[in-house]
C-alpha positions in Angstrom: 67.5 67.8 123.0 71.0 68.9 121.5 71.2 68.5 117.7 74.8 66.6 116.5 76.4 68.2 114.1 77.6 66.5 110.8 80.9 65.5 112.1 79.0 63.6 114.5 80.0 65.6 117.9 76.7 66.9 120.3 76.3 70.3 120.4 75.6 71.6 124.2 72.1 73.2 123.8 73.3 75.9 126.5 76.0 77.2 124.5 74.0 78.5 122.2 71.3 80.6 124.8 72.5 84.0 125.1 71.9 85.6 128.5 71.9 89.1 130.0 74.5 90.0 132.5 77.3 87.6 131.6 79.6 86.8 128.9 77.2 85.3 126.9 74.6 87.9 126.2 76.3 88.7 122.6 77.2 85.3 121.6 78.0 86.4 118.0 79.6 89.7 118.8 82.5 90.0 116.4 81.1 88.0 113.7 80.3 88.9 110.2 76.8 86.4 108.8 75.4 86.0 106.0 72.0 85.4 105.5 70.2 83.9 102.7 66.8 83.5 103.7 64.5 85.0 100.6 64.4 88.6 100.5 60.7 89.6 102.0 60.7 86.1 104.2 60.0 88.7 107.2 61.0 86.1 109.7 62.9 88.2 112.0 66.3 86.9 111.7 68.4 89.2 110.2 67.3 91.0 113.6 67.7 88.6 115.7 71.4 87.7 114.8 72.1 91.4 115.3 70.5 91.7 118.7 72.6 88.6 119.4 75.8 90.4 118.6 76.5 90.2 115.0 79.3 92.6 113.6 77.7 92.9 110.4 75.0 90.7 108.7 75.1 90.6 105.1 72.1 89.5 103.5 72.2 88.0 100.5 69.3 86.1 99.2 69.4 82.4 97.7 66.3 83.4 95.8 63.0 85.6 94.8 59.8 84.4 95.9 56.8 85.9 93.9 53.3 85.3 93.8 52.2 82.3 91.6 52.7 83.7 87.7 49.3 82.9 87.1 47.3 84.5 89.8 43.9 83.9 88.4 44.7 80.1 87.6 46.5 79.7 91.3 43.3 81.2 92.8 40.9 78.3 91.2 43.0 75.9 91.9 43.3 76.9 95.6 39.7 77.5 95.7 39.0 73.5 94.3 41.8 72.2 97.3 39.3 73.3 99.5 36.6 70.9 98.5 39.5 68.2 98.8 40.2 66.6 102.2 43.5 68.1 103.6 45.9 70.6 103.1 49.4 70.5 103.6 51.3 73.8 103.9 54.8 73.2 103.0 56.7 76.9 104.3 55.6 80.3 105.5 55.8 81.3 102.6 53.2 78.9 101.7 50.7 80.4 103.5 51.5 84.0 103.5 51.2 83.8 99.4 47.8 81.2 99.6 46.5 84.3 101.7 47.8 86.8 98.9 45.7 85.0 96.4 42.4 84.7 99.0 43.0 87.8 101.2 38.9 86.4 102.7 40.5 82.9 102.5 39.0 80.6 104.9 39.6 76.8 106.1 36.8 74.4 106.4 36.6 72.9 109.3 36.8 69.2 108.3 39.6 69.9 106.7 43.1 68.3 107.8 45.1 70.8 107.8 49.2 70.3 108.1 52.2 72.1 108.0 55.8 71.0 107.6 57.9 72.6 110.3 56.9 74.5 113.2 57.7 77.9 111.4 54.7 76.8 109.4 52.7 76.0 111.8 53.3 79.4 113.4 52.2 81.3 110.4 49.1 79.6 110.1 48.3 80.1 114.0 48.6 83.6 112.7 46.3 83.4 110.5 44.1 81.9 113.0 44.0 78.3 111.8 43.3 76.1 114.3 44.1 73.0 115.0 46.8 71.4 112.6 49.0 68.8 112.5 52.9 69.1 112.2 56.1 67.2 112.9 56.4 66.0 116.1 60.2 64.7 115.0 62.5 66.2 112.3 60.7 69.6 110.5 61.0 68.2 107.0 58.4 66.3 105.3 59.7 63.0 106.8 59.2 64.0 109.9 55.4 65.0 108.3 54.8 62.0 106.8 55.9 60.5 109.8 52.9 60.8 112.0 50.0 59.3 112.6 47.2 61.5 110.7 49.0 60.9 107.5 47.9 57.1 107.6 44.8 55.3 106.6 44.6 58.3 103.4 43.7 56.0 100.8 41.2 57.3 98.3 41.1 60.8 100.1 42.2 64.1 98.4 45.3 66.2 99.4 46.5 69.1 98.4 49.9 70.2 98.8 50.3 73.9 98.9 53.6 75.6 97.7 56.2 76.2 94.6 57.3 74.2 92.0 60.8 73.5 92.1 61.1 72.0 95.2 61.4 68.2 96.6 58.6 65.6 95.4 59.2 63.5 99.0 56.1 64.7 100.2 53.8 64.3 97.4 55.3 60.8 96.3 54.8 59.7 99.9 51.2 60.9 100.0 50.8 59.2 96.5 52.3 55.9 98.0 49.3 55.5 100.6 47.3 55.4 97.9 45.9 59.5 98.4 45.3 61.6 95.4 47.5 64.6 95.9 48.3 67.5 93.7 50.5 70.5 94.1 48.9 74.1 94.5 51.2 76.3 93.0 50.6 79.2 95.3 54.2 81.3 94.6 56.9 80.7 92.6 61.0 80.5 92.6 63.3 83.1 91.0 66.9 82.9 90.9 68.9 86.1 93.1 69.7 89.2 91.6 72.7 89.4 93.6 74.4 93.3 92.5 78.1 94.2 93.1 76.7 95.5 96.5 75.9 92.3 97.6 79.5 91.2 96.7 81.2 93.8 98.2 79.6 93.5 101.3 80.8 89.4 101.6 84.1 90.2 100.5 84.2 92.7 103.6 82.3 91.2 105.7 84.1 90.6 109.4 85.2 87.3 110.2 84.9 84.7 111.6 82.0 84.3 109.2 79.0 82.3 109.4 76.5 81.7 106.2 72.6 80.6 107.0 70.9 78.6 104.7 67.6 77.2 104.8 66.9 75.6 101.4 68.5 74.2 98.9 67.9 76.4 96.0 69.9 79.0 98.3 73.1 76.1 99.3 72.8 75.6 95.1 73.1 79.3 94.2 75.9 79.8 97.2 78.4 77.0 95.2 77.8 77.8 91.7 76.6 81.7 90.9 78.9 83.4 93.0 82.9 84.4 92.0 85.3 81.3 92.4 87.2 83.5 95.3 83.9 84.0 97.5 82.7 80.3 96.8 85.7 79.3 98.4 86.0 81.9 101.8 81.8 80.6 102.0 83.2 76.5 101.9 85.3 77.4 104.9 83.4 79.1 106.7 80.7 77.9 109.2 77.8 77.1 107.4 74.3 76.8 109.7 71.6 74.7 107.8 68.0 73.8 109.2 68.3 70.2 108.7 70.2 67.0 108.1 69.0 66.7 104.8 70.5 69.9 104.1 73.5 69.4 105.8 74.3 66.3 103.3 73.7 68.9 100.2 75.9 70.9 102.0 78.7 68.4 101.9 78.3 68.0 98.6 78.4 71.2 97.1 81.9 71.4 98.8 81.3 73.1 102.4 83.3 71.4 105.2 82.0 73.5 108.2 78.5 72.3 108.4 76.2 72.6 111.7 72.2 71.3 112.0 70.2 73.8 113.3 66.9 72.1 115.7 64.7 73.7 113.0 64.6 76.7 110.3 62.6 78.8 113.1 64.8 82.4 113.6 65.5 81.4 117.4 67.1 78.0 116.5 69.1 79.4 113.5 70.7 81.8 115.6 70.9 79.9 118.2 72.8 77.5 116.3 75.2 80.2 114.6 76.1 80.4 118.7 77.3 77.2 118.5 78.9 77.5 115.8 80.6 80.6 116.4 81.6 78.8 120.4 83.1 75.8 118.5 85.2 77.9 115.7 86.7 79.9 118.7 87.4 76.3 120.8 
């Protein structure tokens, strides 16, 4: 089903779904996008926008993901989730770095075992973990703490696997049913080193231009660390975000352009920056 965007007009899904042989194979071709998934996030999209027809694709990172500062002190921690009753995975990211830490890692099999987001949920079938449960509705942690499993938790022990840094929703919510639930620390947020490179490229880029965003530590870094003249081409421009809680952050840090992608999976991002890119040219 077709997301909305914020101004509150559906999106046509088939706008967005490039196809060979007809006008629409390079839906972004002309475009300059800027990309600030975490450098290292190895997700595919920088790629993907490119196969799709992006002029040039600037990437410029809202962040640095390294492993948890204390790797020895993660590692126990991890290992005493384990004994709990469920995990919940909380990005790719998440699991790639909980791996890191516990290269032999392995689930036991009564645990629950969640992830928020079906980008998630594909790194752990990667990992070979087996079955899990995920968000059926919005890929956010409401949309987590929305289904059924995550009921009838009292007096059971969660673990929440991640970074510190980011929202509490998830956590308080599991706290609210009455579970005892902790945060594993697994990685750790850095702010960019964004180098004169970087800023020369966005000044350059092509437009139209279109700016990717997937978190809020990246919208935050977008509206306050970069010069006053590129903060304001990025508020014009058509900003792509992964979901509608995002989108309101979006609105206020100033953007004005702002379009819901179905998820923060590499397909629906770009598919979304098609949309985007189809409306702008309307």
């Amino acid at each position: 089903m077709p997301r909305d965007d914020v101004s509150g007009k559906a999106v046509a899904a088939s706008a967005a779904t490039p196809r060979a042989g007809n006008g629409l194979a390079l839906p972004l071709r002309g475009a300059g996008v800027v990309n600030t998934r975490a450098a290292g996030s190895s997700d595919g999209l920088g790629r993907l926008l490119r196969r799709h027809g992006a002029e040039t694709v600037v990437a410029l990172p809202g962040q640095r993901l390294r492993i948890a500062a204390d790797a020895d002190a993660a590692r126990a921690v991890l290992r005493a989730a384990l004994r709990g009753d469920a995990l919940v995975f909380v990005s790719p990211a998440a699991v790639r770095y909980a791996w890191q830490l516990l290269p032999a890692l392995r689930l036991p099999r009564r645990l629950q075992i969640c992830a928020v987001g079906a980008g998630t949920a594909a790194a752990l079938a990667r990992r070979g973990v087996t079955p899990l449960v995920q968000p059926a509705g919005s890929q956010d942690s409401e949309g987590l703490l929305a289904e059924p499993a995550l009921r009838g938790i009292r007096g059971q022990s969660w673990a929440v696997i991640g970074a510190a840094g980011g929202r509490d929703l998830l956590l308080a919510g599991l706290r609210r049913r009455g579970a005892r639930a902790a945060l594993v620390e697994v990685y750790q947020r850095l702010p960019p080193r964004w180098t004169r490179l970087h800023l020369a490229r966005l000044e350059t880029a092509p437009r139209p231009l279109l700016v990717v965003a997937s978190s809020a530590q990246s919208l935050a870094a977008l509206a306050t660390a970069l010069p006053a003249g590129l903060v304001l081409a990025l508020r014009t421009a058509e900003l792509v975000v992964s979901s509608l809680r995002l989108a309101e952050l979006a609105r206020e840090h100033g953007f004005t352009r702002i379009h819901v992608a179905e998820s923060a999976l590499a397909a629906d991002l770009a598919a979304a920056c098609a949309r985007a890119l189809t409306r702008h040219r309307l």
